[in-house]
C-alpha positions in Angstrom: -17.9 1.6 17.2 -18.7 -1.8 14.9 -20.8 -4.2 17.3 -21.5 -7.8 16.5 -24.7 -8.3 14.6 -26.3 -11.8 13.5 -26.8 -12.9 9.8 -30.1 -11.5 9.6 -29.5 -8.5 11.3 -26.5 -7.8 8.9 -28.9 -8.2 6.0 -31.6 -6.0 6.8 -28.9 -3.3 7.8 -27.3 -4.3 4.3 -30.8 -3.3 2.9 -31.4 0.3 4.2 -28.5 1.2 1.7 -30.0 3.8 -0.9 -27.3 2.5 -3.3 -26.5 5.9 -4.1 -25.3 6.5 -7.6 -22.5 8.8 -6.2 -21.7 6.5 -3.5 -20.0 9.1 -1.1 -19.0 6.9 1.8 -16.4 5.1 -0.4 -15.2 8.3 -1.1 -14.9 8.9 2.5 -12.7 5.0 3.2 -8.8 6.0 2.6 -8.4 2.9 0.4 -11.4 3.5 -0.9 -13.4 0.2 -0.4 -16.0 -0.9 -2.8 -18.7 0.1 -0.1 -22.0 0.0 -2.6 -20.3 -3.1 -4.0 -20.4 -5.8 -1.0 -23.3 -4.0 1.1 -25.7 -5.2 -2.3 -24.3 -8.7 -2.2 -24.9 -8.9 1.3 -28.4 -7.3 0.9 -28.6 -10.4 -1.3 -27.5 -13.0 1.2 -24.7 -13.5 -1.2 -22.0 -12.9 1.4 -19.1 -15.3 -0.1 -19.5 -12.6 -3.1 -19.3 -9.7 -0.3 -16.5 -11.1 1.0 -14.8 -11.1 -2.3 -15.5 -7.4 -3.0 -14.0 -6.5 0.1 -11.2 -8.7 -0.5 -10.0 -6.6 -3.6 -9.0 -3.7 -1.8 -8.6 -4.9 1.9 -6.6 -8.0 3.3 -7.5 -7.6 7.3 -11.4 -6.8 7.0 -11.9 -8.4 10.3 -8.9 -6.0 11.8 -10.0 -3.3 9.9 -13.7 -3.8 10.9 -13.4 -3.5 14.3 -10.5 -0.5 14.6 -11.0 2.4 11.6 -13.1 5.1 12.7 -15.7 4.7 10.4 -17.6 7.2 12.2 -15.1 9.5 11.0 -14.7 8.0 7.5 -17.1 5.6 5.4 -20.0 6.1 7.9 -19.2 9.7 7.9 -19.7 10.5 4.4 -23.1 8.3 4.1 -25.9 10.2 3.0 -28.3 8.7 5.7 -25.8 9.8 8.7 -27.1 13.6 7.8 -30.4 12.3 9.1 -29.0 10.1 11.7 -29.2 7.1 10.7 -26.6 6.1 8.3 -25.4 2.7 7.6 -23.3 0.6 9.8 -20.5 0.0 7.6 -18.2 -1.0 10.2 -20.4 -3.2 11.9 -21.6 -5.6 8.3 -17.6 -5.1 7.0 -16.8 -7.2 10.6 -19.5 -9.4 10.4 -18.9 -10.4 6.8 -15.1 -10.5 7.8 -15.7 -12.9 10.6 -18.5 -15.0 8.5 -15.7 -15.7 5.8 -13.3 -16.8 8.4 -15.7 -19.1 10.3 -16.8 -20.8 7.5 -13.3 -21.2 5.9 -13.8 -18.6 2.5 -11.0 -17.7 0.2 -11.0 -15.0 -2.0 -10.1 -16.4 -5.5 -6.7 -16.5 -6.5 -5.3 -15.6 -9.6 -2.1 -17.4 -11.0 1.4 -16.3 -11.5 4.9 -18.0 -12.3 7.3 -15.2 -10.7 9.9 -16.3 -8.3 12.3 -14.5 -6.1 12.9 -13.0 -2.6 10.9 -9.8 -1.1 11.7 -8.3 2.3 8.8 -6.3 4.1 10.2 -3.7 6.4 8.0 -4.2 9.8 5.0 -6.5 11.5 2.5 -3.9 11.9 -0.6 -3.9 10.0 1.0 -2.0 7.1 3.6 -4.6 6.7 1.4 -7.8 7.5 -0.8 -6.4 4.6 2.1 -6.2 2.1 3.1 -9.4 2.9 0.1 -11.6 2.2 -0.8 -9.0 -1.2 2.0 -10.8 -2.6 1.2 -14.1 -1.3 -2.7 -14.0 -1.5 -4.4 -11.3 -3.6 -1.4 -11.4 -6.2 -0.6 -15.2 -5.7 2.8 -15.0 -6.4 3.4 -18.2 -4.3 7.2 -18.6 -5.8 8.5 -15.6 -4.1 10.1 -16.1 -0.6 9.1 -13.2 2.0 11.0 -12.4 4.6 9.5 -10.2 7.4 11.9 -8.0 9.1 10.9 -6.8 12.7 13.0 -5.0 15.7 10.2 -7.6 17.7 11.2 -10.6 15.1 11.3 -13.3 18.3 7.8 -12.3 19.3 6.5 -12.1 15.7 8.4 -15.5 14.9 6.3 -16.9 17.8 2.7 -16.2 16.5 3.5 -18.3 13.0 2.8 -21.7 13.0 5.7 -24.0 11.3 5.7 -27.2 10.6 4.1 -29.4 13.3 5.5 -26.3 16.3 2.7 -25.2 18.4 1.6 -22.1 17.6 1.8 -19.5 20.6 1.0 -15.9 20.8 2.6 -13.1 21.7 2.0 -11.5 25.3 2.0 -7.5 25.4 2.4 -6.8 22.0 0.9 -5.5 19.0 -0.4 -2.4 20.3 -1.1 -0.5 16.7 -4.3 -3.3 16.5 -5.8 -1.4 18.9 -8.9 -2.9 20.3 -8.7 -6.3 18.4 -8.9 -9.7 20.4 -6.2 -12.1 21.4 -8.3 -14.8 19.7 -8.9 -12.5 16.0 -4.9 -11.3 16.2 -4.2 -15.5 16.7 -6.2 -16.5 14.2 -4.5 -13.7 11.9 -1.2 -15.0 12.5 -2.6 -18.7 12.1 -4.1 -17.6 8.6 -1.0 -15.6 7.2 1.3 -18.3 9.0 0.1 -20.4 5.9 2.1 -18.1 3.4 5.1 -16.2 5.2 7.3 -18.3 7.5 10.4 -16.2 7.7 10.8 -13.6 10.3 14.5 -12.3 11.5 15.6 -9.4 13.0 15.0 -5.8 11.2 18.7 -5.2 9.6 17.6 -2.3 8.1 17.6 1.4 10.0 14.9 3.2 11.3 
């Protein structure tokens, strides 16, 4: 279970990393994250550069900080967990999740002229996460997305447009499991900046 830690706690975990040279708890992540990679900058107290590391395989650290088992996965396969005291993974991907979003960071962009239309099949994680890699890690900021959800009204609701109020929506979103109204809101408010349509899912189950 990740837990909030402060910046210099984060660090000092950050530095009990052996920086293996067969780093087997990124082995052990399903996309597997550049662990080694962003637990050294933040062993640094370079934690925009942490933030970027994570950014190029992960678009919802701060989601993804708080509900993967880690303790099943990453944490798991890190060689100080066999003498019970492996690295919090989940705890300093959170906290250098939440840093980057407090203090307004942006992974950088890279350009691209492509236009066109794309339609992403859902508004759970999986389909949130396609969405803004085309928008924000690939930057194709021509292409118009369209999310398709059986919940669209609800998932409309939670993106900002124009000068609407944003709201959020109320008993929904279970798959986030344990996240926050305030973390899934500020989600929304983020991604709201890139995808704006959301219609009913015309396509079968």
């Amino acid at each position: 279970m990740s837990r909030t830690m402060t910046t210099a706690e984060a660090i000092q975990e950050a530095r009990r990393c052996l920086n293996c040279a067969r780093p087997t708890c990124r082995t052990g992540c399903p996309i597997e994250n550049n662990i080694p990679g962003f637990i050294r900058a933040l062993s640094e107290g370079n934690i925009g550069m942490a933030y970027e590391i994570i950014s190029e395989r992960s678009n919802l650290p701060a989601i993804c900080g708080r509900v993967c088992p880690h303790e099943r996965q990453c944490e798991a396969h890190c060689v100080l967990t066999k003498k019970k005291c492996g690295i919090e993974i989940g705890s300093l991907e959170m906290f250098i999740a939440d840093f980057a979003h407090n203090n307004d960071l942006k992974p950088t962009q890279p350009s691209s002229k492509l236009r066109g239309k794309v339609a992403v099949i859902g508004s759970g994680p999986a389909g949130l996460t396609c969405a803004s890699l085309i928008k924000i890690e690939f930057c194709i900021s021509h292409l118009l997305i369209t999310i398709n959800s059986r919940l669209y009204k609800r998932v409309a609701a939670a993106f900002p447009v124009g000068n609407k109020k944003m709201t959020y929506p109320d008993g929904h979103f279970n798959s986030y499991g344990s996240c926050s109204r305030h973390l899934l809101r500020e989600l929304f408010l983020q991604l709201g900046k890139y995808i704006f349509p959301v219609r009913k899912n015309i396509f079968p189950d």
